[in-house]
C-alpha positions as CSV (number, residue, x, y, z in Angstrom):
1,X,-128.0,117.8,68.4
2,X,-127.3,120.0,71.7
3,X,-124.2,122.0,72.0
4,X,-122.8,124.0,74.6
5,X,-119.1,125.4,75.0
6,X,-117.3,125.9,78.3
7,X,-113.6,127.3,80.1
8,X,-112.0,124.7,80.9
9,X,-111.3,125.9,84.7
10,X,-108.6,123.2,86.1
11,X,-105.0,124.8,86.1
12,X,-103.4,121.6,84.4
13,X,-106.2,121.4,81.8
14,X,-108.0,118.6,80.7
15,X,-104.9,116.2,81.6
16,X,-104.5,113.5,84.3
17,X,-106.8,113.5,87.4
18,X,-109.4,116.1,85.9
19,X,-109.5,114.1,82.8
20,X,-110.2,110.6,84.7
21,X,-112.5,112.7,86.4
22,X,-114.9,114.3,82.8
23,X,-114.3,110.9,81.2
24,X,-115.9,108.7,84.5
25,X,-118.5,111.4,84.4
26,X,-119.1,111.3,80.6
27,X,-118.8,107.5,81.2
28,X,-122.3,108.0,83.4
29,X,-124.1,109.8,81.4
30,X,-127.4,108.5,79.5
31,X,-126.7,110.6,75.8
32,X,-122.8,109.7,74.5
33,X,-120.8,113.1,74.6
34,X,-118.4,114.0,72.1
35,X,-116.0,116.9,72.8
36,X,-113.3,119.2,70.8
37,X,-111.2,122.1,71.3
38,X,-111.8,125.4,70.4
39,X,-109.1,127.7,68.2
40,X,-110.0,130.7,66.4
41,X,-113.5,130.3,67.3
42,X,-113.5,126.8,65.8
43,X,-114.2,123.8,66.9
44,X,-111.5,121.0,66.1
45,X,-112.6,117.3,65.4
46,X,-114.0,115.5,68.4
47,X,-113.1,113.1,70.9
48,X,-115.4,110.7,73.0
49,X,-115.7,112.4,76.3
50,X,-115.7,109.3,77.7
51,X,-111.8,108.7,76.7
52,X,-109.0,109.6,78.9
53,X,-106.7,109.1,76.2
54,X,-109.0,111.1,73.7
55,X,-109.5,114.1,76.7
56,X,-105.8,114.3,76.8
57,X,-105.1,114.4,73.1
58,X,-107.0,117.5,73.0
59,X,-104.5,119.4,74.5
60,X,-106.7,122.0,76.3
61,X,-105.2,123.8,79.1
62,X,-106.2,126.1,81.3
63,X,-109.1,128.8,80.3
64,X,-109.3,126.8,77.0
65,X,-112.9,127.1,75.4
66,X,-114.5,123.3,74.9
67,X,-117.3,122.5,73.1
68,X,-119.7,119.6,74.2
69,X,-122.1,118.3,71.9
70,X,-124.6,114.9,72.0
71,X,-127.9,114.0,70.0
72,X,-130.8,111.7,71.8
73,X,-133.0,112.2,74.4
74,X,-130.9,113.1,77.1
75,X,-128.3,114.7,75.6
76,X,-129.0,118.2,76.9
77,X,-129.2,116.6,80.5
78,X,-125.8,114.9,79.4
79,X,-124.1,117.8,78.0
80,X,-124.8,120.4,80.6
81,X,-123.1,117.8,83.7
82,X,-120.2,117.8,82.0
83,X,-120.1,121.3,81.2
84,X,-120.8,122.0,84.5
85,X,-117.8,119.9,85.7
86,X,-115.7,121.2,83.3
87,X,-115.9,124.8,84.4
88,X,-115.2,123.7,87.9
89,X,-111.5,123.4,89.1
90,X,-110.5,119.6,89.4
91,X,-107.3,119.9,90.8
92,X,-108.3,121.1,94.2
C-alpha cells in the first residue's frame, strides 16, 4: 500500500467544484484511491476518492491535512496526481 498526505489548498475545501474536480480525476486514475481526513495526527475512515458525495462528507476545509492511500501497481502513480491536485487551489 502507498500513502501520502497533502493540504488541502482550495479556499472552500474539498466541497463542490474542487470536489467534482479530485473525484473526475480519481475517477481516471489506473490504482482505486481511498482518502480520509486528518485530526490529531490521525487519519479518519476513508472515502472512495472517486465519490463526490464521499469527498464532501469528509468535511475538509481549507489547509486541512488528507491522506491518500491505494495498493496495485499504479497506485503510487495514482496517489501522487491526486495529491498533486489536491494541494493546488481549485477555486481559481
Amino acid at each position: 500500500m502507498y500513502q501520502r498526505r497533502t493540504l488541502v489548498a482550495s479556499s472552500v475545501g474539498l466541497h463542490a467544484r474542487p470536489a467534482g474536480l479530485v473525484a473526475k480525476t480519481a475517477a481516471g486514475q489506473p490504482a482505486k484511491v481511498k482518502i480520509a481526513k486528518i485530526t490529531g495526527g490521525v487519519a479518519g475512515d476513508p472515502v472512495d476518492a472517486a465519490s463526490v458525495l464521499g469527498l464532501m462528507t469528509l468535511g475538509a476545509a481549507h489547509g486541512d491535512e488528507v491522506e491518500l492511500s491505494a495498493e496495485g501497481d499504479q497506485a503510487q502513480t495514482s496517489v501522487d496526481a491526486l495529491a498533486a491536485l489536491i494541494a493546488q487551489d481549485l477555486d481559481a
